[in-house]
Each structure stands twice: as C-alpha cells, then as structure tokens.
C-alpha positions in Angstrom: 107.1 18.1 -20.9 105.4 17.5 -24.1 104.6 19.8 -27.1 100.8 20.0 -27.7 99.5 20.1 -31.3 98.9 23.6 -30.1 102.2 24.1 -29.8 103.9 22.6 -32.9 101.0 24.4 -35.1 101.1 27.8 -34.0 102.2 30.7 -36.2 103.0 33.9 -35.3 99.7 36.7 -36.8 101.7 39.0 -39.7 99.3 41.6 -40.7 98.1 42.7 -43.9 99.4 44.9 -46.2 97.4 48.1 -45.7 95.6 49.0 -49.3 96.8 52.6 -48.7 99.9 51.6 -49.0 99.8 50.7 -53.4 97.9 53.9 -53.7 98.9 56.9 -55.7 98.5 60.4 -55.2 97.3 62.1 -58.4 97.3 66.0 -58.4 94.1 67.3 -59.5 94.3 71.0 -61.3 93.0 74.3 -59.7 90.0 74.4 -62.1 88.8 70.5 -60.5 86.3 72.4 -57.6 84.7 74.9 -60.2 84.0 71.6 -62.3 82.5 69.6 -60.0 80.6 73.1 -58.9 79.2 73.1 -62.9 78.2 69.2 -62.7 76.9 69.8 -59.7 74.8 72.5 -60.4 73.9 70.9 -63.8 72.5 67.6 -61.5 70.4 70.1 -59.5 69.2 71.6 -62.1 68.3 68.4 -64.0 66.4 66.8 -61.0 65.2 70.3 -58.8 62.6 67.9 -56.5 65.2 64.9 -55.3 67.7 68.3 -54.2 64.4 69.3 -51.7 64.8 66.9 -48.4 68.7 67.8 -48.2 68.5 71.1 -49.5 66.1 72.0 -46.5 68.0 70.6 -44.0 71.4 72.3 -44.6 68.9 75.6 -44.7 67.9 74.9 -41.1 71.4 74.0 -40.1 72.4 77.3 -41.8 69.1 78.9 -39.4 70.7 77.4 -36.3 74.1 78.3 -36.5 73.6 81.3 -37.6 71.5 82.2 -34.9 74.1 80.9 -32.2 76.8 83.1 -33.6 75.0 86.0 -33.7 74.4 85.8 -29.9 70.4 85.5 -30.2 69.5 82.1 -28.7 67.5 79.5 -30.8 66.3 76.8 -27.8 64.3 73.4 -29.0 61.9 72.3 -25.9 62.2 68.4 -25.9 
C-alpha cells in the first residue's frame, strides 16, 4: 500500500505552553485589602451617582437573602 500525502504530512498536535505557567506569585502585605477599601471608597465618593444601579442591586440581594435565612419567606409571582 501507498502512503498518502496525508500520511507523509501529518504531525503529531503538541500543546501550548500554558501562560500560567511563566507567572509569578507576588505576596501582597496585610494592609493591601484596607487600601483598596480607601481607593475604593475615595472612587465612590468622587462619582456618588455611577455607584446607584449596582449599589441597589446588592441592597436587594442583601433584602433577599436575608429574608431566606431568617426563615420568613420572600416569594416573586412570575
């Protein structure tokens, strides 16, 4: 039997190197989270009406959930 081009062209598939794999872990310090807290609150602070759409939804998740684990029901009729 013959070989194909196919055949005589094929190449096994070798993967990528995964990006993950050049990456470094850099240890943040303990103060990090109380630093983004201060930018984070300075950027709310700055801009109060872009914070409203987002700020009101977590509100009514916060509504919800507290109102499941506190054993009073909150339905929604569909």
């Amino acid at each position: 039997m013959t070989n194909t081009v196919l055949e005589e062209s094929y190449q096994p598939y070798i993967a990528p190197t995964p990006a993950a794999v050049n990456k470094e872990i850099v240890l943040l310090p303990w103060s990090s989270p109380f630093t983004w807290l201060r930018l984070g609150w300075r950027d709310l602070t700055a801009h109060p009406l872009t914070r409203s759409p987002a700020h009101q939804s977590f509100l009514w998740l916060a509504f919800l959930e507290h109102g499941t684990c506190t054993g009073r029901s909150v339905s929604v009729r569909t």
